[in-house]
N, C-alpha and C positions, 0 to 999 in steps of 0.2 A: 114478367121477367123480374127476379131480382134486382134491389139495388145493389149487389154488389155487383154481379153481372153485366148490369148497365154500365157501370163504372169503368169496369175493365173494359168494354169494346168503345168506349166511350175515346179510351187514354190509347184504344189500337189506333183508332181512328184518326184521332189525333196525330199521333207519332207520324200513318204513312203518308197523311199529306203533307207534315211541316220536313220528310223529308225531301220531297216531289218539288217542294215551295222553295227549300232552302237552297236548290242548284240550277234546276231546270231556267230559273227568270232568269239568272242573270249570267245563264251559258254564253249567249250572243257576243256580251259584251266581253268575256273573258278571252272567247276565241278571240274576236276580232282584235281585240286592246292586248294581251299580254303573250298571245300565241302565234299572232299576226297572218291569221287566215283569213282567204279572201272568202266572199260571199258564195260560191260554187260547195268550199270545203265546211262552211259551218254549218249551210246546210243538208251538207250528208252526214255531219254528225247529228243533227239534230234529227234527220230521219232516220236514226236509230231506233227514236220512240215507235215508228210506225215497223220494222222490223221486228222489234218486240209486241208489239200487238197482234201482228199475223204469224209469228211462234208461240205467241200464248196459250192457245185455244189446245194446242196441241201437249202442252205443259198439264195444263188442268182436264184436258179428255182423257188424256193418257195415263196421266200419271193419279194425279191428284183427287179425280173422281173417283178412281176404280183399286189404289192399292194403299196409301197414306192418310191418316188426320189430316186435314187442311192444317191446322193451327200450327204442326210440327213442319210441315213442307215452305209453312210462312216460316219461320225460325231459319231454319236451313237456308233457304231462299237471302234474306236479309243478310244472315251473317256472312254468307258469298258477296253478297253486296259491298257489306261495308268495305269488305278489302276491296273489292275493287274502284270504290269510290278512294280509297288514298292512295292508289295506281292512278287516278283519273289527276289528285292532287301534287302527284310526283312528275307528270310528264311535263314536257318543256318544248315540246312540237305538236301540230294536230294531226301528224302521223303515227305517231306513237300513243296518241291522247283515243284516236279515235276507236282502237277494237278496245280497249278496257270501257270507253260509253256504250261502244255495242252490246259486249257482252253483260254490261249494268243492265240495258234495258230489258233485254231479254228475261233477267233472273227478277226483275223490280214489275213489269207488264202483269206477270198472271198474279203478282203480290193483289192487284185492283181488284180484281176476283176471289181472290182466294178470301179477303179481311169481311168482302160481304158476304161469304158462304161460312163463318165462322159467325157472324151477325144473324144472318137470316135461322140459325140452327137454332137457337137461342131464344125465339121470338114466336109470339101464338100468334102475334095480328102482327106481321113484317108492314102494313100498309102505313098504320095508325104508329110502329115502333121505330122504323128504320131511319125518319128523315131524320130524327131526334139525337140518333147514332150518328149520322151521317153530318151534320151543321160540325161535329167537329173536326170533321178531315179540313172542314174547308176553314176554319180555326187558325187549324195547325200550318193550312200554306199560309193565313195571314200572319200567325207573329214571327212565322220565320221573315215574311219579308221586312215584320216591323223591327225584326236584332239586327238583321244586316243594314237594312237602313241607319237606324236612329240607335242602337246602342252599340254596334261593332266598326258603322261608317265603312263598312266595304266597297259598297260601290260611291265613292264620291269623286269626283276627277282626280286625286290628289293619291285617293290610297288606290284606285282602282289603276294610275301609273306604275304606283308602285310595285303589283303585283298582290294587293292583299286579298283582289276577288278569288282568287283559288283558297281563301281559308274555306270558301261556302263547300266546298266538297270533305271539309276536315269536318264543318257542320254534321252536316246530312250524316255522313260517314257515323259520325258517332249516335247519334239518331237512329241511323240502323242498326248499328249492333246491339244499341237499348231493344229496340222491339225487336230485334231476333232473339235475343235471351229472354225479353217478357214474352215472347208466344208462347213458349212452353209452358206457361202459367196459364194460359188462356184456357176456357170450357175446350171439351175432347168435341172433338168435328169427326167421327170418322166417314170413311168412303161410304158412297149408298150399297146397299146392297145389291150387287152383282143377279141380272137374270139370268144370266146365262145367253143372252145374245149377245153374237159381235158389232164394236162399236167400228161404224167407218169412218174413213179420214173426210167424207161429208159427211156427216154429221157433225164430226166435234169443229169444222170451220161453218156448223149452220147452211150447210149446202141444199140441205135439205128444204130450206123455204127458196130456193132461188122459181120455185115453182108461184109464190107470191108475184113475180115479177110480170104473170101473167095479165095482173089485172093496170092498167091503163095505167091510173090514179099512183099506186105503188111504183112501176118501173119509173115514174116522172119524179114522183119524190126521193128516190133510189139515189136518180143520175145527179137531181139537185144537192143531194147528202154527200157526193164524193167532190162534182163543182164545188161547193160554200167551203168546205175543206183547203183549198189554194188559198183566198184571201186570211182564214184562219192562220194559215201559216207562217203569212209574214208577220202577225202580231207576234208567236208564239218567239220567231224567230230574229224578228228588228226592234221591237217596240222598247225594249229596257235599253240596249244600246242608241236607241235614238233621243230616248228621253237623256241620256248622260251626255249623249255626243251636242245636244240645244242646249246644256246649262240648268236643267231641272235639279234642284238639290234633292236628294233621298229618293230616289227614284223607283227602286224597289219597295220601298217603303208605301211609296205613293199610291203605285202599282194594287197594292192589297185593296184599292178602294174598290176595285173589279169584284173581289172574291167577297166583299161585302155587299155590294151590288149585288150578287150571284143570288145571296142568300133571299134577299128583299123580294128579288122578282123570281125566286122561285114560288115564294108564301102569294104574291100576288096571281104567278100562273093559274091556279086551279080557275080562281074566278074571274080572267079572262078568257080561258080555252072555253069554258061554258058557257060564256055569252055571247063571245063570238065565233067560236069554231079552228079546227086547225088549221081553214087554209090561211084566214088573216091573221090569225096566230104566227103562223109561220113567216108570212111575208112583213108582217112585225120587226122580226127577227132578223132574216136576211137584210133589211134595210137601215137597219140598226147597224151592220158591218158596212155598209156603204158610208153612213153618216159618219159616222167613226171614225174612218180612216179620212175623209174629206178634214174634219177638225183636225185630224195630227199634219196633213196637207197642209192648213195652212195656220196651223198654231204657231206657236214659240214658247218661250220660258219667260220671259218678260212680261206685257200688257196684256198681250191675251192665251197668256199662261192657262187659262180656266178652259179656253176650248181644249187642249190638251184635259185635262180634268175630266172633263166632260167624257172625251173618246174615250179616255181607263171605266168611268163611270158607267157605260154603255153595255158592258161585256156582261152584264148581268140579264140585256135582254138577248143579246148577239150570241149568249149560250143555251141561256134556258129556253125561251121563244121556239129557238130551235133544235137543238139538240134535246131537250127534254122533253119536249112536244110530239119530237120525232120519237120519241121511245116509245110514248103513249101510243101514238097514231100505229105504229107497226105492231105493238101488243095486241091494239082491237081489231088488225086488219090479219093476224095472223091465228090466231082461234086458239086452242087448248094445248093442239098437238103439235105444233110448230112454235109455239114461244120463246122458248130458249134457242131453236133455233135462228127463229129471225133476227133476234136481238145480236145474236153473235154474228148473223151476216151483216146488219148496220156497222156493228163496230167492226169489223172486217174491213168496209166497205169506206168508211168516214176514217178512224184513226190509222188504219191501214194504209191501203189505197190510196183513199183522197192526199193523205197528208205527205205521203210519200212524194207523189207528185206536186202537192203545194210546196215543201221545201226544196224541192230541186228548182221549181220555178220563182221563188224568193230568191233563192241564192244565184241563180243566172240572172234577173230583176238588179238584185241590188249590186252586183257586179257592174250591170251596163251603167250605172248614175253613181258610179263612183268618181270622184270628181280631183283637181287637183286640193280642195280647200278641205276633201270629206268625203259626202253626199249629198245629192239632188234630192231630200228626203220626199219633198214635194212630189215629186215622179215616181218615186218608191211608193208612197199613199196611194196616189190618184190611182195607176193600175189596179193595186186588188180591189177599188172602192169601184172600179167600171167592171171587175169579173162580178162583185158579188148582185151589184146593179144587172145586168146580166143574166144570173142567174135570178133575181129577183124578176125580171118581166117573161122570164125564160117557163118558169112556175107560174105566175097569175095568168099569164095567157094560155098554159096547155094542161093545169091539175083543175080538174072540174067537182068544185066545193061539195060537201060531203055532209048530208043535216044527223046522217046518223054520228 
């Protein structure tokens, strides 16, 4: 690949996470503090994201595979975005807030796909080029949370009263419109060439492997991939608002040490998946979200501020352990001619599905330990740290380890 090529998917990359980075953290805290939604309603905005994940498939089967450039349907794509990100900036209830997220995510979801089909076109060894591509999205969600932290002060008790956490959508907003006008610069992606068979609506949702789910080993890790999805949720959905709501100065800020995390223990995965295998690989993982949430249980922002630390610090195994592990494990278990499909039923099945269901049950959660003072935050941890627990002995006792 060229260096200039690298460069430009480099700065795509870049761009789509720091716009993902610059809104999505510190959603929680905005609904709840300046829009005054209760826990029921942030989280059915927040499963908007999973709404969008289960229309994506159908965005890029339909459309984006078979009649468009990828690179120009990203342009298009984004700059729908941005306006609707300062629709999301302009509302003043999360009645009115909430179909302009909807309709964000749906147009921002298949963006996740489309930036690595304009990556992958690009590249002779995708194996040995893409993770290289790929360290910048997650970049780009850290210095977003490092401006709103530490140079813009958005979320600090004082401006986030104020109302200044909705400038993040002004952020993002302008973020997007940047890479919908840089796509068009991007190398030419066009559709594959058409065989002439009809595509079905199982195929482009991966329905296609649900015949995978024949094998023991798979359906058990299946049902564990949509479970581990509810405790994920409440990170995704309380964690920035709880770190504001205990006294943590820069919260978001702080937050990115996850996304650094990510990176560490993704370079670490290789040589623990092969020394020890995916089941304890996985149960790694899954227990990593139990521990986690027990430290934000019973942390604070004062003296043992650092277990809080620790739980952000964690998400590097709590993601890759298992979600990257899980992508590996369904590649080898699904053969040549099922690949893309299976991958698309996991994420169907985990961002979809699973998450759909975890922010409903986050947001009925964090409703019942709403307290006169706040929250029982304590009680809000402890539950998804007994589902993921849970699902952790749920896994070691019924998925029978695997030497191949």
């Amino acid at each position: 690949m060229k260096s200039t090529t690298r460069i430009q998917l480099s700065i795509m990359m870049f761009l789509e996470f720091f716009i993902w980075g610059g809104w999505f953290v510190t959603l929680g805290t905005f609904l709840g503090t300046n829009l005054q939604a209760d826990g029921a309603k942030i989280g059915d905005v927040f499963s908007t994201q999973s709404w969008g994940a289960i229309i994506a498939p159908f965005i890029i089967g339909l459309i984006a595979d078979r009649y468009f450039n990828a690179e120009k349907i990203l342009g298009v794509l984004h700059i729908l975005g941005a306006g609707l990100m300062y629709m999301m900036y302009s509302s003043d209830n999360v009645t009115v807030f909430y179909p302009y997220a909807l309709g964000y995510m749906i147009l921002y979801m298949p963006t996740l796909a489309l930036v690595n089909s304009v990556s992958f076109n690009q590249m002779k060894d995708p194996e040995k080029e893409f993770s290289i591509i790929r360290v910048f999205g997650t970049l780009g969600w850290i210095v977003a949370g490092l401006l709103i932290s530490y140079l813009f002060h958005w979320d600090s008790q004082e401006n986030t009263a104020k109302g200044l956490l909705k400038n993040t959508f002004l952020l993002s907003g302008a973020a997007a419109l940047v890479l919908g006008l840089y796509s068009f610069t991007l190398p030419k992606t066009p559709p594959a060439k058409s065989t002439g068979e009809k595509v079905s609506i199982g195929q482009i949702l991966g329905l296609d492997a649900l015949k995978l789910l024949k094998d023991k080993n798979f359906l058990i890790f299946f049902i564990a991939s949509i479970l581990i999805c509810i405790p994920l949720a409440f990170y995704y959905q309380n964690a920035n608002s709880f770190l504001s709501n205990v006294g943590m100065s820069n919260p978001t800020g702080k937050m990115t040490i996850g996304q650094a995390s990510e990176v560490l223990f993704l370079l670490a995965l290789p040589v623990f998946f092969s020394k020890f295998g995916f089941k304890k690989t996985i149960l790694v993982g899954m227990l990593a979200w139990a521990l986690r949430y027990v430290l934000f249980a019973f942390g604070n922002a004062g003296d043992l501020s650092f277990m809080l630390i620790l739980g952000i610090a964690l998400h590097g195994i709590c993601y890759d352990f298992f979600f990257v592990s899980g992508q590996i494990y369904t590649n080898s278990k699904a053969g040549e001619k099922y690949k893309s499909a299976a991958q698309g039923l996991i994420t169907l099945a985990t961002y979809g599905v699973g998450m759909l269901i975890g922010f409903k049950v986050a947001g009925l959660i964090t409703d019942s330990y709403k307290t006169a003072d706040g929250f029982d935050y304590k009680m809000i941890w402890l539950i998804p740290a007994a589902i993921a627990a849970a699902v952790f002995v749920l896994f070691a006792v019924s998925f029978r380890d695997e030497k191949k």
